[in-house]
C-alpha positions in Angstrom: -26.2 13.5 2.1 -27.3 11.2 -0.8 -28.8 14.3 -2.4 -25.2 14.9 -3.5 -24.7 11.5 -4.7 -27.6 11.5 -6.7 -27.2 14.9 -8.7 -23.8 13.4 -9.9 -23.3 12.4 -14.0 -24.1 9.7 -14.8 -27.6 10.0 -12.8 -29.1 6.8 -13.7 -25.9 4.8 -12.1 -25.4 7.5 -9.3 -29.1 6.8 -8.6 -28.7 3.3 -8.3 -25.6 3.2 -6.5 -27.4 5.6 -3.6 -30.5 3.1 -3.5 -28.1 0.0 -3.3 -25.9 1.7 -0.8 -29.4 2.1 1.3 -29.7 -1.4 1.6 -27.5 -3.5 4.6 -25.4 -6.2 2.6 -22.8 -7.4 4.6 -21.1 -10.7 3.1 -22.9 -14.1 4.5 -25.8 -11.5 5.5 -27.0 -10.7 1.9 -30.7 -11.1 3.2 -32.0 -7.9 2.5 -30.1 -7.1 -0.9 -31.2 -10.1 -2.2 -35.2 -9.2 -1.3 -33.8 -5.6 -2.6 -32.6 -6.5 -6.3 -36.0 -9.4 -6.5 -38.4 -6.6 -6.0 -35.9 -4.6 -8.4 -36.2 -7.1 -11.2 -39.9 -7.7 -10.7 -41.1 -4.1 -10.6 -39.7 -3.8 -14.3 -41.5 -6.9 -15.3 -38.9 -8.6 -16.0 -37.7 -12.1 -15.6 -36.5 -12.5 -12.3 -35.2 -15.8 -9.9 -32.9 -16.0 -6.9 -31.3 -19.7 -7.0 -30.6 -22.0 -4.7 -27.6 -20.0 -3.1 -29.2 -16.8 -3.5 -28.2 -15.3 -6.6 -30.3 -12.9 -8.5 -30.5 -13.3 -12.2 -32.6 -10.9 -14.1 -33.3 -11.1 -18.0 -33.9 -8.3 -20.2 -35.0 -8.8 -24.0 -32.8 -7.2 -26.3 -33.9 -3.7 -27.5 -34.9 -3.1 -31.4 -32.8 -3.5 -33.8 -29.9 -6.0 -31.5 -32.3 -8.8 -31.5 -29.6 -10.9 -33.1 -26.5 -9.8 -31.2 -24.9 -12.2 -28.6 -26.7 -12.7 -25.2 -24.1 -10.7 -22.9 -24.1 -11.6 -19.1 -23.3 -8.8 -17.4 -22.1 -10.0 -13.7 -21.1 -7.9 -10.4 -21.4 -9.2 -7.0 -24.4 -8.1 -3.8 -22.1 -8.1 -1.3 -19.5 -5.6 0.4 -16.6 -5.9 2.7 -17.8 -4.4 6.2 -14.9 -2.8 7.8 -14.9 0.4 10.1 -12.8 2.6 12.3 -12.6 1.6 15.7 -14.1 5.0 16.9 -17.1 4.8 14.2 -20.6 3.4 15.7 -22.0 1.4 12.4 -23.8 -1.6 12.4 -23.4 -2.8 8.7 -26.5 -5.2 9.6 -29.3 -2.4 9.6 -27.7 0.6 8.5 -27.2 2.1 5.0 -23.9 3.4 4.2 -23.4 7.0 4.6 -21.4 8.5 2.3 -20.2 12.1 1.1 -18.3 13.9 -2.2 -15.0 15.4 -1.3 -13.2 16.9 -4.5 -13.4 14.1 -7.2 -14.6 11.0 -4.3 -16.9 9.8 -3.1 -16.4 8.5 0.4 -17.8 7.2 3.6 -18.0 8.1 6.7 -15.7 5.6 9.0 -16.6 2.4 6.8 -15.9 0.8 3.6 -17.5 2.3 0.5 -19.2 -0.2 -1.1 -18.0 0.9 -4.3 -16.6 -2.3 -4.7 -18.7 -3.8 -6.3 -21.3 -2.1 -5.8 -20.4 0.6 -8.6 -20.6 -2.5 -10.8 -24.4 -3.6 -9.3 -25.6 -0.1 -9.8 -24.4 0.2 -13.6 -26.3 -2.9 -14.6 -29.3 -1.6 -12.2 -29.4 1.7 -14.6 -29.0 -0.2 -18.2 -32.0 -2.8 -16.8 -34.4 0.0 -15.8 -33.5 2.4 -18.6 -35.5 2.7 -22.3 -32.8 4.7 -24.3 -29.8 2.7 -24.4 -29.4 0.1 -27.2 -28.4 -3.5 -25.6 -28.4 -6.9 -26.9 -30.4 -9.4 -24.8 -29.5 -9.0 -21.1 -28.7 -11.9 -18.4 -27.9 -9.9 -15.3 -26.3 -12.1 -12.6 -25.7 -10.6 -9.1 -23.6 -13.0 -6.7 -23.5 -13.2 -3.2 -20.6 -13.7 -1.1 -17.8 -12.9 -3.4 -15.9 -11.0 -0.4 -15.4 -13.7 2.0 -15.7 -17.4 -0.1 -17.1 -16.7 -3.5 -20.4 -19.4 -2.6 -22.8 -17.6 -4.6 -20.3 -17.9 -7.7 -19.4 -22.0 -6.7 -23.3 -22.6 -6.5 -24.4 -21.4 -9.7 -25.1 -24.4 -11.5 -25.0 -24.5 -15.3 -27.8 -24.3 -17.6 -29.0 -21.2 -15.8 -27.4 -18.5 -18.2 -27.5 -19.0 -22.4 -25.3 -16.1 -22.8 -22.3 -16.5 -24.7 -20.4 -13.1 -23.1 -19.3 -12.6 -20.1 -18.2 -8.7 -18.6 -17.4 -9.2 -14.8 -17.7 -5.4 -13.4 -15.2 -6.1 -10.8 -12.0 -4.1 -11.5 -10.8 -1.0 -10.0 -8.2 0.6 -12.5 -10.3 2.3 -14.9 -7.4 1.9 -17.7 -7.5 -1.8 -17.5 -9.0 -4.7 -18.9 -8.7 -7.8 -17.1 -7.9 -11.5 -18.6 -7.5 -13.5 -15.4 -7.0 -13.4 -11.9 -6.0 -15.4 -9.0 -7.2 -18.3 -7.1 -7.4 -18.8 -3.4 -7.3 -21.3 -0.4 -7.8 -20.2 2.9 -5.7 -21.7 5.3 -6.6 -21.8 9.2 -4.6 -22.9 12.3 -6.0 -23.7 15.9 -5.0 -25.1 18.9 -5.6 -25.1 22.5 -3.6 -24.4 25.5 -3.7 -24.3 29.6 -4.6 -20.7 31.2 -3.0 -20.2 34.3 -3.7 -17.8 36.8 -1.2 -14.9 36.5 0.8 -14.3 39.7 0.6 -11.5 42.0 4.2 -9.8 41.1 3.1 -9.1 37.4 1.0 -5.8 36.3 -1.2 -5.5 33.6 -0.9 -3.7 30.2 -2.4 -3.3 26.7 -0.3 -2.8 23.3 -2.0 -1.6 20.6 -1.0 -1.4 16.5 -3.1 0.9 15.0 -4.0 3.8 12.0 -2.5 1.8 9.8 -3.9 2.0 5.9 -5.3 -1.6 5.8 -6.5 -2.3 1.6 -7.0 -4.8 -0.5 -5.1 -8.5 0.0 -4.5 -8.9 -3.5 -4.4 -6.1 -5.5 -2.1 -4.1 -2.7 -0.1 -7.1 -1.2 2.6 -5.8 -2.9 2.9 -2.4 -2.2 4.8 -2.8 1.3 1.6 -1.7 3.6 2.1 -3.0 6.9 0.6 -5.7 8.7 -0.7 -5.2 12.0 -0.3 -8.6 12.7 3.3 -9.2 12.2 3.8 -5.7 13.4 2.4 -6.8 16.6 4.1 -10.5 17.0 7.7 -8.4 16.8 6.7 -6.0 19.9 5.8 -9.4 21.6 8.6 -11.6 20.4 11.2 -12.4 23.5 9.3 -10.3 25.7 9.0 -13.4 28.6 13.0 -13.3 28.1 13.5 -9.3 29.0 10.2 -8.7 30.8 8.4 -11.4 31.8 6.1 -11.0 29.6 3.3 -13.1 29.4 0.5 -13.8 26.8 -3.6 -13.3 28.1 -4.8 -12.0 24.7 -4.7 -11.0 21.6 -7.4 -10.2 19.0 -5.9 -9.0 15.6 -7.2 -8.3 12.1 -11.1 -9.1 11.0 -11.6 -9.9 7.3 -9.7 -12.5 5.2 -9.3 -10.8 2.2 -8.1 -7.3 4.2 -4.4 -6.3 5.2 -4.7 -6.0 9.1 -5.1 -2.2 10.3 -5.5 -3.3 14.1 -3.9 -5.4 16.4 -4.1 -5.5 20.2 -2.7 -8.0 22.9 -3.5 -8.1 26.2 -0.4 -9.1 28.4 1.2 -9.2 31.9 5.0 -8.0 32.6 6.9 -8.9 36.0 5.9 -5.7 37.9 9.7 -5.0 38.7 10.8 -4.6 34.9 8.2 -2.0 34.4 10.4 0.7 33.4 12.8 -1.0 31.0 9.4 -2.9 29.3 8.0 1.0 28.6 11.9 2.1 27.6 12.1 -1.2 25.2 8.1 -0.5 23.9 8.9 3.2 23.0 12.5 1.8 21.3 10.2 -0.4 18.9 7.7 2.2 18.2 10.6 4.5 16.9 12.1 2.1 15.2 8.8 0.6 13.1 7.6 3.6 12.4 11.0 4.8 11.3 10.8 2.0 9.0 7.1 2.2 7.7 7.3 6.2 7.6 6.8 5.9 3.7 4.0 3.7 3.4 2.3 3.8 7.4 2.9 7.1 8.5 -0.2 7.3 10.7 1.1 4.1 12.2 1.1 4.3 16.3 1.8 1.2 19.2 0.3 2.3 21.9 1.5 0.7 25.5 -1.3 1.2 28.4 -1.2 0.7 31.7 -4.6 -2.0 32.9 -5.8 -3.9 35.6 -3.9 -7.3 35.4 -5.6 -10.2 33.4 -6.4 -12.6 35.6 -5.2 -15.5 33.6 -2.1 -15.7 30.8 -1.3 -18.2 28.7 1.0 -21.3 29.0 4.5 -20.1 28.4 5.5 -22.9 26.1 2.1 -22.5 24.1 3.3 -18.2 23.7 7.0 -18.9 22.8 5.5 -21.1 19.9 3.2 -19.2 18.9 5.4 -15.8 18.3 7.8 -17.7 16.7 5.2 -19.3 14.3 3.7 -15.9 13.6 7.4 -14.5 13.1 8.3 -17.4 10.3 5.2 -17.6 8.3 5.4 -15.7 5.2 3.0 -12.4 5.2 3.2 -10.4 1.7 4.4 -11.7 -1.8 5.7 -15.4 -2.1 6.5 -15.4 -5.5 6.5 -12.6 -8.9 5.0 -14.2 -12.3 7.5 -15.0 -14.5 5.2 -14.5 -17.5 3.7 -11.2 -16.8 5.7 -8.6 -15.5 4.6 -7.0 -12.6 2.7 -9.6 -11.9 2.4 -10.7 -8.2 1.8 -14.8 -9.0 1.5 -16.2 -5.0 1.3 -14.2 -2.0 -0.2 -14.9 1.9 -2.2 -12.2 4.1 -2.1 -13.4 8.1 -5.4 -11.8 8.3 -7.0 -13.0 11.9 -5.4 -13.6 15.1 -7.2 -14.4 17.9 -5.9 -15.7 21.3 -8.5 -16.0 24.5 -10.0 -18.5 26.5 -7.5 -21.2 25.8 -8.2 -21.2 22.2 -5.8 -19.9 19.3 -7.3 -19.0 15.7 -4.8 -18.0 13.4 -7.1 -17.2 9.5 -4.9 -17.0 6.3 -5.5 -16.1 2.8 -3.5 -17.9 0.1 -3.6 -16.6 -3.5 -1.7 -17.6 -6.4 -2.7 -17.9 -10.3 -0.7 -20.6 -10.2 -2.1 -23.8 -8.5 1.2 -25.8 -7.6 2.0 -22.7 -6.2 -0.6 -22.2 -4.1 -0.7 -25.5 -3.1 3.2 -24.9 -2.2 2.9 -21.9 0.4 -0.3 -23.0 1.6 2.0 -26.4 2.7 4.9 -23.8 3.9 2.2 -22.1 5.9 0.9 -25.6 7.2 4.1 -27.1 8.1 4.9 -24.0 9.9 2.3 -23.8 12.5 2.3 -27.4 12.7 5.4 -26.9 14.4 4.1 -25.1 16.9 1.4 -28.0 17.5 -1.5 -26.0 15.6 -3.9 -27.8 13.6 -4.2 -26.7 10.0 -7.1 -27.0 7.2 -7.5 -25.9 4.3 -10.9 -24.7 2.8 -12.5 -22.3 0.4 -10.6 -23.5 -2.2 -11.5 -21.5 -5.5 -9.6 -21.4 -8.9 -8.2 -19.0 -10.8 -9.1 -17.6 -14.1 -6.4 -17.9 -17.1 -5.6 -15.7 -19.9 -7.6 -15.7 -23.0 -5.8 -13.4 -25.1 -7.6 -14.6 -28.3 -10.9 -13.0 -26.9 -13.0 -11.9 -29.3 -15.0 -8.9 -26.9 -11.3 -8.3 -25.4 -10.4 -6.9 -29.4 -13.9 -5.3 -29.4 -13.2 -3.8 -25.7 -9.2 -2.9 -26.6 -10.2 -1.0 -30.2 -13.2 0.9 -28.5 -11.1 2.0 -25.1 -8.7 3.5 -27.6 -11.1 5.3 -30.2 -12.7 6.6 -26.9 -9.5 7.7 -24.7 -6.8 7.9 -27.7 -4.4 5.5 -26.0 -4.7 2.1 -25.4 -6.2 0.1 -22.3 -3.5 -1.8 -20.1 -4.8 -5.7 -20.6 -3.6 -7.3 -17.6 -4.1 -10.3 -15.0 -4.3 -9.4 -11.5 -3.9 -10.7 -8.3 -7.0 -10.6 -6.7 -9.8 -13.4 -6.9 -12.4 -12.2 -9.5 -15.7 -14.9 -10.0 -14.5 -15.7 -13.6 -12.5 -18.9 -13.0 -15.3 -20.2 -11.0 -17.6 -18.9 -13.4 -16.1 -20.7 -16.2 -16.0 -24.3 -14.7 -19.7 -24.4 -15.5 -19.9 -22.0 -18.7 -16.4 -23.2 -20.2 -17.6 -21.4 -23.9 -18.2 -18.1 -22.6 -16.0 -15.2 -23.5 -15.3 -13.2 -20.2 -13.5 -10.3 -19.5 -13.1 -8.1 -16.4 -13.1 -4.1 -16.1 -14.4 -1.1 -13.9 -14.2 2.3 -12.4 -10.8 3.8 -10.4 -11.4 2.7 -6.9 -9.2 3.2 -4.2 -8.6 1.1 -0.9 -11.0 -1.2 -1.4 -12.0 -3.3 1.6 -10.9 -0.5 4.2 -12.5 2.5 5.4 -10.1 4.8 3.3 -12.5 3.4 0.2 -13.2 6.0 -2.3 -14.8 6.0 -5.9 -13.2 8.7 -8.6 -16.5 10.5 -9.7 -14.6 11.8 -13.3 -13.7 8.0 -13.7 -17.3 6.3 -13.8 -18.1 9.0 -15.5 -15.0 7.2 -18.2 -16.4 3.9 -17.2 -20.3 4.4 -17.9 -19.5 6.0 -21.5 -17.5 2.6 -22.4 -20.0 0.3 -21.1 -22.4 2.1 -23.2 -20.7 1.6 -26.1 -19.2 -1.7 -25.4 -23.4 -2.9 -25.7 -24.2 -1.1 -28.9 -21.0 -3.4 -30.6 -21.6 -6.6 -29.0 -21.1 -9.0 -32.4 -23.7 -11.0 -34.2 -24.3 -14.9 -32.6 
């Protein structure tokens, strides 16, 4: 299977990529890659340490000839987003990813890719073990946890890099260069409630959302892709009022930074309204798909008959939680008025849980504005503070703004277009990238953002375009060789 993989052009990133991609690196559980890309460094003889947080920085001299060219940093993060298919058996803690070519993709089989940003690892991999290819002097940093906090990024102290250019290998439109990006706060809500034991006259069923797309939190919030979350909360919304319907679970999304794809509740319905609660459930599924047949036409909500949960939820607690759910903002807050296009604030209800007395409700909060953030993070807060929740705030990390003076984004701009005949799109996007963090420590370095075409990043529908880091590896290339004098 990796055989494939590894005859592709460019070999020496292909080759990389299918070692990397070998390697378990689930984010918080970067173990492994981090032993992985030490031994890397080390085995080349080259200067390698792994800091406090676990970063990997690896130096390479500069080759003849570029000895007095700026030190470039060239950064991409260990890390991937571990999602699968609920019918896929995968354990993303000991298994390598298993991927395949179909057409111009590469893919995986039932789980995220790791293209992002893996793609990125795997280029500087190639350019630190190769002899041919003229660089300046090297200072490769690999992060860990970009995907779920950014830590590795917040913990790199100053004084660790000399480098004076910074090229993040974190963005998925190959026609882009990136300037900035988002910041984040995630914002989390729990409270407790009474269980009580669920009486004899109600039966028990399961409702399912499910095949929905699922992508990115940032870079696809906008796009109308639906959330299985909210999608959910409506099929249960006045429910106690037609059917009786009570509350004993619900267990909804997984990742922070990913559009919910699944949702499921566990509930029990007064045994007597049976027919009209299926007659009601299939009048929602036609209606909801109906609505999402552009964007989700895989999407299904499946009703299932099971044996009846033993306990439900308080009754007060479950009319204030759908209503919560219903009223906080999922999707874009607010569209730049700077840049157009440009999604400036936005909130992904990425996690519900609801079991054992205990509700967790996880949000992510990006805006590359800060008074912004800080605004819908308080709408979100106020909102299921209603509803008696708890809120707090934490992983706060900021964004990166526009430098549109760079000196390696005129270098970059004027080689994309001798290369390709047309000029890059320079652009700010909505996702969080490690450059704002990055730069609260190395406020002098010049950074800038770009990568290969990758599609659905942080779902299982991932997919790298094989033609497009073919694109990609020829511009890094010769992005190196015209890196200006110090």
């Amino acid at each position: 299977m990796n055989t494939e993989i590894r005859q592709l052009q460019p070999t020496q990133l292909w080759n990389k990529f299918a070692d990397l991609n070998a390697v378990p690196r689930p984010s918080k559980k970067e173990e492994c890659v981090i032993a992985f890309m030490k031994a890397f460094g080390e085995n080349l003889g080259l200067e390698t340490l792994v800091d406090e947080v676990g970063n990997v920085i690896i130096k390479k001299p500069a080759t003849k000839g570029m000895e007095d060219r700026t030190t470039v940093v060239m950064q991409s993060h260990l890390d991937m987003v571990h999602q699968k298919n609920n019918d896929t058996e995968f354990d993303f803690n000991t298994q390598g990813i298993e991927m395949y070519i179909e057409g111009d993709w590469v893919k995986a089989r039932g789980t995220t890719l790791g293209a992002d940003n893996g793609l990125g690892v795997a280029t500087i991999m190639a350019i630190l073990e190769s002899e041919d290819i003229p660089h300046p002097a090297i200072e490769a940093l690999f992060t860990i946890d970009e995907e779920t906090g950014m830590t590795g990024a917040m913990g790199l102290k100053g004084g660790l890099l000399t480098g004076g250019i910074l090229l993040n290998l974190d963005t998925e439109e190959d026609d882009e260069i990136g300037v900035g990006c988002a910041g984040g706060i995630d914002v989390t809500a729990t409270r407790t409630y009474t269980e009580e034991e669920t009486p004899e006259f109600k039966i028990g069923y399961k409702i399912e959302v499910k095949g929905l797309q699922g992508g990115h939190s940032g870079m696809q919030i906008h796009e109308g892709l639906g959330n299985a979350n909210k999608i959910l909360n409506r099929v249960l919304f006045d429910g106690f009022e037609n059917f009786g319907l009570r509350i004993s679970e619900i267990d909804g999304g997984s990742l922070r930074n990913a559009i919910p794809r699944e949702s499921k509740a566990i509930v029990a319905i007064d045994a007597i309204h049976e027919d009209d609660f299926l007659l009601e459930m299939k009048a929602h599924e036609k209606r909801i798909k109906k609505e999402f047949k552009t964007m989700e036409p895989h999407l299904q909500i499946v009703v299932s008959k099971i044996e009846t949960p033993k306990t439900i939820m308080d009754l007060g607690v479950q009319e204030g939680l759908t209503r919560a759910l219903y009223a906080a903002l999922n999707g874009v807050y607010r569209m730049s008025a700077d840049i157009p296009g440009l999604v400036e604030t936005s909130n992904n209800i990425a996690r519900v849980v609801v079991k054992d007395g205990n509700i967790h409700i996880g949000c992510l909060t990006r805006s590359s504005v800060e008074s912004s953030k800080t605004d819908l993070a308080n709408t979100l807060q106020a909102t299921f503070e209603l509803t008696g929740c708890k809120v707090e705030f934490s992983g706060n990390y900021p964004g990166w703004t526009p430098n549109m003076d760079s000196e390696i984004l005129k270098i970059m701009t004027k080689i994309y277009q001798d290369l390709n005949g047309e000029k890059p799109h320079v652009a700010a996007c909505h996702a969080g990238l490690e450059c704002g963090i990055l730069g609260q420590n190395y406020p002098e370095m010049d950074m800038i953002s770009f990568g290969p075409n990758i599609k659905g990043a942080h779902s299982p529908d991932e997919r790298a375009q094989i033609s497009s880091v073919q694109k990609f590896w020829k511009f890094v290339l010769e992005i190196l060789k015209q890196i200006p004098k110090r």
